[in-house]
N, C-alpha and C positions, 0 to 999 in steps of 0.2 A: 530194087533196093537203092540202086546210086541214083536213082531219079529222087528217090526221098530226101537223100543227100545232099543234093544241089537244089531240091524247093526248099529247106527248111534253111541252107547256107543265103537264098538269098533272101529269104522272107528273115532273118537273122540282120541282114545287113539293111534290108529296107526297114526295120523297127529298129535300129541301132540308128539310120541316118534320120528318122523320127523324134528322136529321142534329142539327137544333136538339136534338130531344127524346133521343136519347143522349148531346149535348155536357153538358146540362143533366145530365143522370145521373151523369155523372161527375164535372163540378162536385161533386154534391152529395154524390156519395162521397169526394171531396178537401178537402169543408169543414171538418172537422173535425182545427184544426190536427194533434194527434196523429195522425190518419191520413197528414196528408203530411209529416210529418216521420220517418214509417215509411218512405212509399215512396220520401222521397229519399237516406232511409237504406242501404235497399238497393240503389241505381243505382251503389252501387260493390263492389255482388257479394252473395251470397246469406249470410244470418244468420240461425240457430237465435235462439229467443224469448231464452234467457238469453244471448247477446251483444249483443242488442237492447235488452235489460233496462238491460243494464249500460253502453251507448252514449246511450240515452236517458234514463234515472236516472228511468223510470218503473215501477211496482208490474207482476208477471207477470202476475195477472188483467186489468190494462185495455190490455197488449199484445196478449195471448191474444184479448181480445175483437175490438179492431180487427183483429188479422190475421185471424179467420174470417171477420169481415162482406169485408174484400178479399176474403179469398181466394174465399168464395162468389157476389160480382159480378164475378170475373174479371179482376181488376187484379193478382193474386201469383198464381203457382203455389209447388208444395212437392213436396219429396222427403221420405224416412224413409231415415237411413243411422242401423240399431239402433237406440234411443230418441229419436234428435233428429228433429225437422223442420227443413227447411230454406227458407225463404221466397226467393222471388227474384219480381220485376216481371215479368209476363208481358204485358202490355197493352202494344202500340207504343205508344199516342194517350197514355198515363199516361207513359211513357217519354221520348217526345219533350217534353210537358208539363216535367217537373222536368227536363230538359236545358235547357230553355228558362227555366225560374225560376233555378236554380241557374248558369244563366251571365249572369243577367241583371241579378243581387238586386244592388244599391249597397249599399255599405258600413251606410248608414243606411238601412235603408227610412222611408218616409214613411208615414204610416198613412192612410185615409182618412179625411175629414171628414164630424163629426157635425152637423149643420148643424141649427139649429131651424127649421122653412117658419114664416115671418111671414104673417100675416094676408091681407096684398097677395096674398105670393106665393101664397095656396088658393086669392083670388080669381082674379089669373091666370090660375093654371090653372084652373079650373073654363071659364072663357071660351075655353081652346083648346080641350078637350075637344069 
């Protein structure tokens, strides 16, 4: 029975540091404002690059770029009707994400703070470490 105990606590901790390391993937596919201002763009329906273009008053090559890298980590899928593509969100966890920003963003956001670490505080910390 404690052997059940300790497979299931580590198989717990190895799908828990799983979980970490695809959150972190996505993070780091949404870091890049233009990339989430793509995907929040489409959570209100699917858009060919040139209505895209022309919502975000960005150049066609550096939409075309962001949408391959989504599209090849699996956050947009695409159709072809004749010459267009059509981009739409295909990720839940990306979906729920900007449901979640976009109902949440205050009027103002606040930006985060750039803080200079004083002296003190390296020594500080060095002592918790």
């Amino acid at each position: 029975m404690w052997m059940n105990v300790l497979i299931g606590s580590v198989m717990s901790e190895r799908l828990a540091d799983r979980v970490y390391e695809i959150a972190a993937e996505l993070f780091a596919m949404l870091a890049a404002p233009t990339r989430l201002r793509i995907v929040c763009t489409l959570m209100t329906g699917e858009r060919n690059v040139g209505q895209l273009v022309e919502h975000l008053a960005l150049s066609q090559p550096n939409i075309s770029q962001h949408l391959n890298m989504l599209y090849r980590a699996g956050v947009l899928a695409r159709r072809r009707t004749g010459s267009q593509i059509y981009y739409r969100v295909e990720h839940a966890q990306v979906r729920e994400l900007c449901l979640s920003l976009l109902g949440t963003m205050p009027a103002e956001p606040q930006p985060l703070k750039r803080r200079r670490a004083s002296k003190s505080a390296l020594n500080d910390s060095k002592e918790i470490s």
